[in-house]
Structures are given as C-alpha cells and as structure tokens.
C-alpha positions as CSV (number, residue, x, y, z in Angstrom):
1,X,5.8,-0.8,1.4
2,X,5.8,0.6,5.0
3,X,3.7,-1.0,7.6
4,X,1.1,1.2,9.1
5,X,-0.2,0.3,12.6
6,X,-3.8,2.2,13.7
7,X,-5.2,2.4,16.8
8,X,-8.6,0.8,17.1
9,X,-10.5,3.8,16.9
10,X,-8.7,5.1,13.2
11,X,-9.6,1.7,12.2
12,X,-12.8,1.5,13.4
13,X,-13.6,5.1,11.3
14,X,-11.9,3.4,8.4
15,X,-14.1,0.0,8.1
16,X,-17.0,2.3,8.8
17,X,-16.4,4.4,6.1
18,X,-15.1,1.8,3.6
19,X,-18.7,-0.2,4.5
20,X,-21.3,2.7,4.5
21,X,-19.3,5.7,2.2
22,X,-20.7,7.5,5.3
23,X,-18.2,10.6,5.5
24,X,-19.6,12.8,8.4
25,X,-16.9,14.1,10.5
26,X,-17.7,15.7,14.0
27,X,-15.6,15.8,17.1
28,X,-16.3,12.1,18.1
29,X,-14.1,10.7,14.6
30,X,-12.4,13.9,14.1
31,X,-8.9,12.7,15.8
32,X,-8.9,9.0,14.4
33,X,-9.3,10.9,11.0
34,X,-6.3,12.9,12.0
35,X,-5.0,9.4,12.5
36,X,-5.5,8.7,9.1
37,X,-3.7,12.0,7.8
38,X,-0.9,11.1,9.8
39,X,-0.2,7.5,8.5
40,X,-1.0,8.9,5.2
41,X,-4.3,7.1,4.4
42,X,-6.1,9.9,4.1
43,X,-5.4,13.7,3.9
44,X,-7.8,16.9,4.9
45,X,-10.3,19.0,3.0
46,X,-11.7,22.2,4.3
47,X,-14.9,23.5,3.3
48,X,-16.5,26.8,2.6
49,X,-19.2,26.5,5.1
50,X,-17.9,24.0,7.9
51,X,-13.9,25.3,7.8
52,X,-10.7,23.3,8.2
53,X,-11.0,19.3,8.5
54,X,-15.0,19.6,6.8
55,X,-14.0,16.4,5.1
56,X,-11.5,13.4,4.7
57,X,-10.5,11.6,1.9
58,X,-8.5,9.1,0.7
59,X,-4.5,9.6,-0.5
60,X,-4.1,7.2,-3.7
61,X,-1.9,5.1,-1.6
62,X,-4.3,4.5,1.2
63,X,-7.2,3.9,-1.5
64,X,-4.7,1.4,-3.4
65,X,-4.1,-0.7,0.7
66,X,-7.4,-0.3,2.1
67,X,-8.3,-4.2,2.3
68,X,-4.9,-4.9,3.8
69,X,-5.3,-2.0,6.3
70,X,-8.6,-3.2,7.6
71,X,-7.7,-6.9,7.5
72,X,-9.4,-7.9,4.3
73,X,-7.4,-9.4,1.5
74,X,-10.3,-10.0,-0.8
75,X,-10.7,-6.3,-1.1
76,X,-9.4,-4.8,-4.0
C-alpha cells in the first residue's frame, strides 16, 4: 500500500467530512478536495445545476484507509 502524505488543509476537509457527512464544496475547500483527487482518496462529480467539481466522493480505496489517513486506527 502506497503512503499518501496530505497537507493540513486536505486533511482537515477529510476529518471534517468523515465527522459531520457535511459535503459542501465552495472555493475555500475546493483545492484540498482536488488534493484528495490527486492522492486518489476521492474523485470528482459534476452536477447538472452547479457544473464541474459540484461534489466529491470517496474512491473505494480511500473509503477502505480513511482511519489510517486521518490518524485513527479504530476507524474501520
């Protein structure tokens, strides 16, 4: 398994997302969530109404490591 190092601001949109399933992206979060396309945690959705990047979600892989990625081992 390949190591995956984040800046503090992907991570920080990560643990917020994992803790509150809050999945609002806006120009504040949008480049840690490119981040998070790029280290192949999560990948892109575009939407009818708000265009490319509407939405984020998680890549199987990145669901499967998300307590190891945000520093919690007692996360499934």
């Amino acid at each position: 398994m390949q190591t995956i190092n984040l800046s503090d601001a992907a991570l920080a949109v990560l643990r917020h997302r994992l803790a509150t399933r809050d999945n609002r992206v806006d120009d504040s979060n949008r480049e840690a969530y490119r981040e998070l396309v790029r280290a192949g945690i999560m990948f892109p959705v575009s939407g009818f109404v708000n265009g490319p990047e509407a939405s984020f979600r998680f890549t199987d892989e990145g669901w499967a490591r998300r307590g190891e990625l945000i520093g919690d081992d007692s996360r499934p």
